[in-house]
One Martini backbone bead per residue (centre of mass of N, CA, C, O) as a GRO file, in nm:
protein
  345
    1UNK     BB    1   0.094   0.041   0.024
    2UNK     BB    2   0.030   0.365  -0.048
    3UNK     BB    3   0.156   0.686   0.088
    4UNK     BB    4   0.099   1.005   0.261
    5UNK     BB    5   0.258   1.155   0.478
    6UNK     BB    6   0.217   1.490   0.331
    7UNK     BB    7  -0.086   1.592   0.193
    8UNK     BB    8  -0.104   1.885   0.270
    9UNK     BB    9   0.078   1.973   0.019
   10UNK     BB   10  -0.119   1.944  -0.198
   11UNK     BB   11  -0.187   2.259  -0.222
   12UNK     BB   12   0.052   2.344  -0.399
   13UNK     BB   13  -0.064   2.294  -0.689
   14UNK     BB   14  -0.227   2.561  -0.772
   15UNK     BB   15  -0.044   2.780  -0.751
   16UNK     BB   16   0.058   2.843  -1.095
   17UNK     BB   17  -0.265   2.900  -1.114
   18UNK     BB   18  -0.294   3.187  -0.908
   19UNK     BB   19  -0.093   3.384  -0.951
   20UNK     BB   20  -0.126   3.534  -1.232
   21UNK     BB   21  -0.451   3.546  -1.098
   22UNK     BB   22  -0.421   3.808  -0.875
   23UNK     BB   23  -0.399   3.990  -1.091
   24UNK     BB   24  -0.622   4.281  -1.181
   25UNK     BB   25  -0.669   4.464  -1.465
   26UNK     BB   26  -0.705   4.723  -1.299
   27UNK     BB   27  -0.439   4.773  -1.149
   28UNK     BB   28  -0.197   4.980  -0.987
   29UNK     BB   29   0.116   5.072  -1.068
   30UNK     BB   30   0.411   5.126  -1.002
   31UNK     BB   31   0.697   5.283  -1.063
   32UNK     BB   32   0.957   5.171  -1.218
   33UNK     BB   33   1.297   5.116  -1.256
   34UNK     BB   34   1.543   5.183  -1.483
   35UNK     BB   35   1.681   4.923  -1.665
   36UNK     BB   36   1.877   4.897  -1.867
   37UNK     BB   37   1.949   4.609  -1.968
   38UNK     BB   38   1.687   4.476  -2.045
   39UNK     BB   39   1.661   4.520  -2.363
   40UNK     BB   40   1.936   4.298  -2.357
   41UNK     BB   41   1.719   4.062  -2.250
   42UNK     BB   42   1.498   4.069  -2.391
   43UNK     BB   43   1.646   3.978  -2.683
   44UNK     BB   44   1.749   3.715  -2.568
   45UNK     BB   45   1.446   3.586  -2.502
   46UNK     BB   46   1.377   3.572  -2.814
   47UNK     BB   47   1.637   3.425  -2.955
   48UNK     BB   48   1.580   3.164  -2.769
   49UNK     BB   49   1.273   3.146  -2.675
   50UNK     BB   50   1.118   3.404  -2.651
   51UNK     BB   51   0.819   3.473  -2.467
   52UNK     BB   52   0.632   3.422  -2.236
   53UNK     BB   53   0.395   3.400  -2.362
   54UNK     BB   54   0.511   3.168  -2.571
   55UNK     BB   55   0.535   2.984  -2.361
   56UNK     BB   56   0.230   2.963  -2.296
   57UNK     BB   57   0.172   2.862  -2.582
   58UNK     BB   58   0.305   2.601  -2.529
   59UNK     BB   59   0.217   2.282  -2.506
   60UNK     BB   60   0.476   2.147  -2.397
   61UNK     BB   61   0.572   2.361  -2.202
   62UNK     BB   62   0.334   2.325  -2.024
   63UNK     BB   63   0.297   2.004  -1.997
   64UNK     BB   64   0.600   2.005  -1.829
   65UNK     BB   65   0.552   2.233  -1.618
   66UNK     BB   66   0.293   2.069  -1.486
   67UNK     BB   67   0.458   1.783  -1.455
   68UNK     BB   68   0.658   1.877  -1.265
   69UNK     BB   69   0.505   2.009  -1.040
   70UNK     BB   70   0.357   1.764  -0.971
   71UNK     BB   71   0.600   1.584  -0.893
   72UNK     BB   72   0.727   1.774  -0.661
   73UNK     BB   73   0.473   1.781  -0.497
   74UNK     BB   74   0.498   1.451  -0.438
   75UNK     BB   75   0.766   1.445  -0.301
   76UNK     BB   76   0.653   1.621  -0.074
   77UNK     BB   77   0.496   1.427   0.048
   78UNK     BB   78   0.625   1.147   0.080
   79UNK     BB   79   0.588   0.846  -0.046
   80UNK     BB   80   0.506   0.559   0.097
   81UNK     BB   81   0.582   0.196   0.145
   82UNK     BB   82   0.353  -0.044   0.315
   83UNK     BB   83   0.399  -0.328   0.478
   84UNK     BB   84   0.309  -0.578   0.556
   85UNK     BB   85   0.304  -0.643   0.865
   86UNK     BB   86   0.500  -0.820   1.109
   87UNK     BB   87   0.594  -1.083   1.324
   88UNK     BB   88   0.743  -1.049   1.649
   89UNK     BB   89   0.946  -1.239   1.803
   90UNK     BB   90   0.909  -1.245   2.207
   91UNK     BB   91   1.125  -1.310   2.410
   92UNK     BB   92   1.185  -1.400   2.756
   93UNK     BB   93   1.420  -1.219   3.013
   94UNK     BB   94   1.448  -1.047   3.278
   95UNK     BB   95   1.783  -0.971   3.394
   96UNK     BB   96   1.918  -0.970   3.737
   97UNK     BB   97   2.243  -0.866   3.863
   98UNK     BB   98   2.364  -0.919   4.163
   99UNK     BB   99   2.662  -0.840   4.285
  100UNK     BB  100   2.891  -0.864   4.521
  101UNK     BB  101   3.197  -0.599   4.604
  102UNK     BB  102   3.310  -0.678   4.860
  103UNK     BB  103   3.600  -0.736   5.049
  104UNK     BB  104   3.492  -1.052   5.084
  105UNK     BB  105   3.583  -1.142   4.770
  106UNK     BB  106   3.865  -1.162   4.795
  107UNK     BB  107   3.885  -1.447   4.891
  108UNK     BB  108   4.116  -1.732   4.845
  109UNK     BB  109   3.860  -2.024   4.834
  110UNK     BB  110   3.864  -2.029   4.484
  111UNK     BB  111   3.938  -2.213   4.188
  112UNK     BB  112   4.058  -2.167   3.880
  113UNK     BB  113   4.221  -2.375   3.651
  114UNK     BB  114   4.366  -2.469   3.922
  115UNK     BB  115   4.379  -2.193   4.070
  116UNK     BB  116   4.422  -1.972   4.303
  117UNK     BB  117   4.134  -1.761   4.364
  118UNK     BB  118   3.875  -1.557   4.382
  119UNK     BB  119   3.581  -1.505   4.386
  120UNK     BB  120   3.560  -1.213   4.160
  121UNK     BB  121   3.682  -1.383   3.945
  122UNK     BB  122   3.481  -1.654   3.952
  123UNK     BB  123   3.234  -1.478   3.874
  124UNK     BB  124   3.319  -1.334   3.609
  125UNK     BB  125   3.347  -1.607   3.474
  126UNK     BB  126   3.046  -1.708   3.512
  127UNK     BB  127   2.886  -1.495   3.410
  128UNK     BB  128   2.995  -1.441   3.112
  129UNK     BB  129   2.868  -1.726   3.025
  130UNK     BB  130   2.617  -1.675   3.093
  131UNK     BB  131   2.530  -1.438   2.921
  132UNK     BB  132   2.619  -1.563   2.661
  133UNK     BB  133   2.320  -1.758   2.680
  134UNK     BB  134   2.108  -1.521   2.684
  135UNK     BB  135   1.966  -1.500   2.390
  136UNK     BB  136   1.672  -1.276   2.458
  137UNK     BB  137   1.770  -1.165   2.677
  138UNK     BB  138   1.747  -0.901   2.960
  139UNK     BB  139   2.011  -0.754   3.105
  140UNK     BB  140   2.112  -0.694   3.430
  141UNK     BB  141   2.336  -0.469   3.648
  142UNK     BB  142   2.478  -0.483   4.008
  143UNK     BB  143   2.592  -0.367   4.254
  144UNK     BB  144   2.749  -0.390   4.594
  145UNK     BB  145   2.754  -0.257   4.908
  146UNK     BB  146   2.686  -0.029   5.065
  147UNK     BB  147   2.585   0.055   4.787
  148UNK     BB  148   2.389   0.058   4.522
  149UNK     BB  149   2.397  -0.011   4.146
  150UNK     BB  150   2.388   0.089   3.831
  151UNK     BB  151   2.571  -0.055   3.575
  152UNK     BB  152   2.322  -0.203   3.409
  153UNK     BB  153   2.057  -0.203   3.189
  154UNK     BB  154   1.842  -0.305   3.082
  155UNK     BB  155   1.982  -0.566   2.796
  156UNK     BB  156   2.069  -0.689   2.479
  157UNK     BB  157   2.398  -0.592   2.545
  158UNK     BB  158   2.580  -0.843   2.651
  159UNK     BB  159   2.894  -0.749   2.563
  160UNK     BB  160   2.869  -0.493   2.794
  161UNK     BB  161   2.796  -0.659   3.038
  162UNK     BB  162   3.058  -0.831   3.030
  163UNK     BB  163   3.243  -0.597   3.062
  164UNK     BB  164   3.121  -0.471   3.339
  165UNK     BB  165   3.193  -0.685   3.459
  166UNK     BB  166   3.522  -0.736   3.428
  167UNK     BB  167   3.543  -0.424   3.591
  168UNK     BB  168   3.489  -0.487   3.814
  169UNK     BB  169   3.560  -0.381   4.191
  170UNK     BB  170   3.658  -0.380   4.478
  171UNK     BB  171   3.469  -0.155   4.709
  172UNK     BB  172   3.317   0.065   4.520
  173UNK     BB  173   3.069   0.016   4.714
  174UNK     BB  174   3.198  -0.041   4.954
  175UNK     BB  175   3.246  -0.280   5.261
  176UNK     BB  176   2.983  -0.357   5.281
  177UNK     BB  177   2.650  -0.544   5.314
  178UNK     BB  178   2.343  -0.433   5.090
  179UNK     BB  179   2.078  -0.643   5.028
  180UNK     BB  180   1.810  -0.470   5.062
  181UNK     BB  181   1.887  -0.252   4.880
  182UNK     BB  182   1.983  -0.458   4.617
  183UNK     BB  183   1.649  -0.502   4.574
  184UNK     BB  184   1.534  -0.307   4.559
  185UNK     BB  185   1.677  -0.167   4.291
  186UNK     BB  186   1.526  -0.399   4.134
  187UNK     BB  187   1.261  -0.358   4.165
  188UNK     BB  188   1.258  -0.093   4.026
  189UNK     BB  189   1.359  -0.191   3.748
  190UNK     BB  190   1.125  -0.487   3.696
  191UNK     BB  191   0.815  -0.356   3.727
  192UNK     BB  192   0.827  -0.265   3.411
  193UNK     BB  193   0.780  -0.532   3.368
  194UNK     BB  194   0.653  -0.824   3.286
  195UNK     BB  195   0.565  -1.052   3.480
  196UNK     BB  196   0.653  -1.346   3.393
  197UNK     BB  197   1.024  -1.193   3.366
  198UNK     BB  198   1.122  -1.140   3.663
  199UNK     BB  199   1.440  -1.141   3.765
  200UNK     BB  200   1.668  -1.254   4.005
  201UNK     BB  201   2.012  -1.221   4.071
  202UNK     BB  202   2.183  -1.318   4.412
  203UNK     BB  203   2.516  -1.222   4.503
  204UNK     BB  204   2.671  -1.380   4.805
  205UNK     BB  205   2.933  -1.391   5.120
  206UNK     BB  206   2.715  -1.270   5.342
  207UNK     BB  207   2.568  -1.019   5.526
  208UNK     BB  208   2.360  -0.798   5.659
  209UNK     BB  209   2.529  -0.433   5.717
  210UNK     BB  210   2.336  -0.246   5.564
  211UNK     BB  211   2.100  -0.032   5.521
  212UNK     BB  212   1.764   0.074   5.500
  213UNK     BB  213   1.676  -0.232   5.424
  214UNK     BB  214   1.552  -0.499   5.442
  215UNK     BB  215   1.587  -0.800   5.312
  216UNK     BB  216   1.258  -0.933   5.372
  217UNK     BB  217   1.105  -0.679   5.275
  218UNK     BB  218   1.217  -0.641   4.981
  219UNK     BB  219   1.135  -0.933   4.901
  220UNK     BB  220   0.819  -0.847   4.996
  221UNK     BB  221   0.836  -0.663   4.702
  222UNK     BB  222   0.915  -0.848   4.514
  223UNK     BB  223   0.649  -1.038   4.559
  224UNK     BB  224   0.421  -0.797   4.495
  225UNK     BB  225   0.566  -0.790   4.174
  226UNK     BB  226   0.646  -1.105   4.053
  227UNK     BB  227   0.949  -1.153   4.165
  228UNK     BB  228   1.246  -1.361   4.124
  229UNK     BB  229   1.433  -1.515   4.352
  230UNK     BB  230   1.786  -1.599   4.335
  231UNK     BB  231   1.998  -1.733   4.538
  232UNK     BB  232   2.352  -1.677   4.618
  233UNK     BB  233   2.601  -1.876   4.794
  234UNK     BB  234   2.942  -1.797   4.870
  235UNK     BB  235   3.194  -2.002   4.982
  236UNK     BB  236   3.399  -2.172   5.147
  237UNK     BB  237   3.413  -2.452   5.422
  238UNK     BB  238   3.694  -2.442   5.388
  239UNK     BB  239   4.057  -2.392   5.524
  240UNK     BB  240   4.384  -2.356   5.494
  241UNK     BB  241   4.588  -2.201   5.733
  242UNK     BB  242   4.857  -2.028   5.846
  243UNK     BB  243   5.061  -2.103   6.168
  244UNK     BB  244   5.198  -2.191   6.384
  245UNK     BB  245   5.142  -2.465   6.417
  246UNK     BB  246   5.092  -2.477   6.101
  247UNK     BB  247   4.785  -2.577   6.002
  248UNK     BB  248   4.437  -2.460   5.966
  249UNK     BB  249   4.089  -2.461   6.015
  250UNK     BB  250   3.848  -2.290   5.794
  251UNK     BB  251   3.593  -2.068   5.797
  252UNK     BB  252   3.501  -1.821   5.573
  253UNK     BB  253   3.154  -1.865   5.583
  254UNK     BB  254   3.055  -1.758   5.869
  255UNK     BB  255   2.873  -1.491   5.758
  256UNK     BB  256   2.679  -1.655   5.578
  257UNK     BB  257   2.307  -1.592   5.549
  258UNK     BB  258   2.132  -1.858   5.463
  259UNK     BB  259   1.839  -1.824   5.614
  260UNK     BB  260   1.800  -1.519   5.427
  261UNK     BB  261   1.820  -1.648   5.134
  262UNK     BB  262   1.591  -1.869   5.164
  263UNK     BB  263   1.357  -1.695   5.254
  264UNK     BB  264   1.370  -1.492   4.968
  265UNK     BB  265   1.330  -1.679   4.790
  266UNK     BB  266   1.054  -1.825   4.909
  267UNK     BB  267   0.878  -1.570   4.895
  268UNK     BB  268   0.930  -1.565   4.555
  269UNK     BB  269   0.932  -1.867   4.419
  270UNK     BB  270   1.280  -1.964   4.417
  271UNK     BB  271   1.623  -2.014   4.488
  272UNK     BB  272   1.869  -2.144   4.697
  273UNK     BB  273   2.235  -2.140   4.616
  274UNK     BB  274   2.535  -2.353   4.675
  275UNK     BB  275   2.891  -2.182   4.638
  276UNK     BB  276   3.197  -2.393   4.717
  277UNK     BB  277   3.259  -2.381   4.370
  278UNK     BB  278   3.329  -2.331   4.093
  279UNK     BB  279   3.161  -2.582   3.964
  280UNK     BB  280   2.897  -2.471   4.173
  281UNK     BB  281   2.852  -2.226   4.022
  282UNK     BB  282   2.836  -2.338   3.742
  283UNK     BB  283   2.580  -2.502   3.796
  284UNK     BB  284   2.463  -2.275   3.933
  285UNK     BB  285   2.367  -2.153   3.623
  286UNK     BB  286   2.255  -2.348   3.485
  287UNK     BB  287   2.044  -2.387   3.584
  288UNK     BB  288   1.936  -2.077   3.549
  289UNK     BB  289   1.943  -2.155   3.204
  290UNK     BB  290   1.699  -2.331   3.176
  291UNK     BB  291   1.490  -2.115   3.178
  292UNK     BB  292   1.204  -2.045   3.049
  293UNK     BB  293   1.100  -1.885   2.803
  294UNK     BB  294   0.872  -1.603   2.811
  295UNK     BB  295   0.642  -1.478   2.660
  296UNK     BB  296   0.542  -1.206   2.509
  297UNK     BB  297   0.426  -0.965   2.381
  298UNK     BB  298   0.313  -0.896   2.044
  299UNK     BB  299   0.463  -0.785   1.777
  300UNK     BB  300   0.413  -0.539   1.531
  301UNK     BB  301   0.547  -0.461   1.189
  302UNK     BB  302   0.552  -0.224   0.909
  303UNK     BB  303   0.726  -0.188   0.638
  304UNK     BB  304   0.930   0.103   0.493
  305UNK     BB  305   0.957   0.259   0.171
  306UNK     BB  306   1.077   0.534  -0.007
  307UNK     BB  307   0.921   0.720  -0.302
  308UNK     BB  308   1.028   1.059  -0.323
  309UNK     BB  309   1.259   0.956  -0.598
  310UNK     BB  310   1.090   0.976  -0.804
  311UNK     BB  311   0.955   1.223  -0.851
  312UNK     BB  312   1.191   1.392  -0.867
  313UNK     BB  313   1.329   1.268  -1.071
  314UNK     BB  314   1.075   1.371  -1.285
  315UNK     BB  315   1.115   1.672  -1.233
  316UNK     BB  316   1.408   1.692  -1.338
  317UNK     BB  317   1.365   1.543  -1.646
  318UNK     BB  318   1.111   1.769  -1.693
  319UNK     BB  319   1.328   1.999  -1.701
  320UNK     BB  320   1.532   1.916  -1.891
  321UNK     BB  321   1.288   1.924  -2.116
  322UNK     BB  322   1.221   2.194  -2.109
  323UNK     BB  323   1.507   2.336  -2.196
  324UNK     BB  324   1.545   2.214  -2.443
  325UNK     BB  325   1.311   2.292  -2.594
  326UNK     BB  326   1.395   2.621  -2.536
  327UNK     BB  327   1.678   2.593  -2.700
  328UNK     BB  328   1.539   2.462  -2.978
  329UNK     BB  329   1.346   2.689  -3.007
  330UNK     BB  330   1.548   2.931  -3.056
  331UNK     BB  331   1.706   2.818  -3.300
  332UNK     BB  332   1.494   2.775  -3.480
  333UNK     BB  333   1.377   3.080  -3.511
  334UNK     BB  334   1.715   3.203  -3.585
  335UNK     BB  335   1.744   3.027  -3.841
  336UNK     BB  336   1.437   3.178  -3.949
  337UNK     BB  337   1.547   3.433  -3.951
  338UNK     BB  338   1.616   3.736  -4.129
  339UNK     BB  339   1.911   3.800  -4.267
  340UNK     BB  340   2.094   4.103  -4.291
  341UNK     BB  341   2.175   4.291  -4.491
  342UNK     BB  342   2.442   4.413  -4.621
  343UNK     BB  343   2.636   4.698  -4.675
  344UNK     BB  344   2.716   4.907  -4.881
  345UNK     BB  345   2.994   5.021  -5.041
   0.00000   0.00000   0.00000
């Protein structure tokens, strides 16, 4: 179907026979200025092309002028072809992943292909797969320490996503740790988002030290909104330490406060996740990487395609058949005057 996006420019059609007819017979002008090169001007209109009146009692002059203009005018309308439907498949879910990068995320009693990492290591190298995986997700990433922060927003720019986490810095936020600061910030980012698709994933190695909303409180916030909560509480429960006299077992994971995880899990509907090492990091995401896409609404357009350079095209070479015209009658009338006789000697 074709359309013009701009049809009241149609009223410019009449303009070209209305002006000449603005002027009333009697109309009474004032003296113009004399110009002298005037009759050196009109003499060469004469020569090439005739005089004004003679150009308008031309018939293909006046047919070529009366169609360039035509044309130009439909130009000017911009008329563009719109194309059928079409029916657009949006899948999948919001993610938004809230990662602690307090300052106990450095302790390194987690492995990462041999060698010993940090928490905050092998956390973005398992984020970064876990992201690179769901294409058609919108995800976004929060950041929280003392204070939550929103590092990227919900988007489909997974490589982008993948950047500021491997950016990510520990202390950044602050050394404490509010989670339930970083949950009510994500309930306001996913609450204008479909019901069926809010997800929040929440890493954290510790327990709420910060922050003006509880984490349960939050969490029922969450749930209020149909935001689905999965908690992973990350840290080794052992690890060898040296002492005076050799090595000690020590719980590194002493402060994670896991019965306040489980608990905002079911609160909303999710689930709690426990990684003791960088292999059970990667099963929970994987896990959550299951997670069945949730159809959103349906959304249709209809491709647009612009053709007003058709019109104009045919403006320039109606116009340029119009001079060529003018150029030819004016010689050819120019061929037929009689040429002056000769001055006798």
């Amino acid at each position: 179907m074709i359309e013009l996006l701009w049809p009241w420019m149609l009223i410019l059609l009449p303009l070209p026979w209305l002006l000449p007819r603005s002027r009333t017979p009697g109309e009474v002008h004032e003296q113009a200025p004399l110009v002298p090169f005037y009759a050196r001007i009109s003499q060469l209109q004469r020569e090439l092309g005739g005089t004004a009146t003679h150009k308008q009692n031309s018939r293909l002059q006046t047919w070529l002028m009366g169609l360039a203009w035509l044309a130009l005018v439909l130009a000017a309308c911009r008329p563009q072809m719109i194309g059928d439907p079409v029916q657009l498949d949006v899948s999948g879910r919001d993610l938004m992943l809230a990662v602690d990068v307090s300052p106990s995320m450095n302790e390194q009693d987690m492995v990462w292909h041999g060698y010993q990492s940090t928490r905050l290591h092998v956390v973005k190298e398992v984020v970064k797969d876990f992201v690179s995986k769901r294409q058609g997700d919108r995800v976004g990433l929060i950041l929280f320490g003392t204070q939550p922060y929103v590092q990227v927003p919900l988007t489909f720019d997974l490589k982008t996503v993948n950047q500021l986490v491997d950016e990510a810095m520990l202390g950044i936020a602050g050394r404490a740790t509010a989670i339930g600061d970083a949950v009510a910030l994500a309930v306001k980012r996913l609450r204008e988002r479909p019901e069926q698709s809010r997800v929040l994933i929440l890493l954290t190695d510790g327990a709420n030290t910060a922050g003006e909303i509880p984490p349960l409180k939050a969490a029922e916030l969450a749930a209020a909104e149909r935001i689905k909560i999965y908690s992973i509480g990350i840290g080794a429960e052992e690890i060898l330490r040296p002492g005076l006299f050799g090595y000690r077992r020590d719980n590194p994971s002493i402060d994670l406060d896991e019965d306040m995880l489980k608990e905002m899990a079911a609160l909303t509907g999710g689930q709690y996740f426990r990684a003791r090492s960088s292999s059970e990091l990667e099963m929970v995401y994987e896990a959550v990487n299951q997670l069945e896409p949730v159809s959103q609404e349906q959304k249709f357009y209809r491709p647009v395609k612009a053709l007003f350079y058709w019109p104009l095209a045919a403006a320039l070479g109606l116009s340029a058949l119009l001079i060529l015209s003018q150029v030819l009658g004016g010689l050819r009338r120019r061929a037929q005057a009689p040429q002056p006789k000769e001055a006798e000697s």
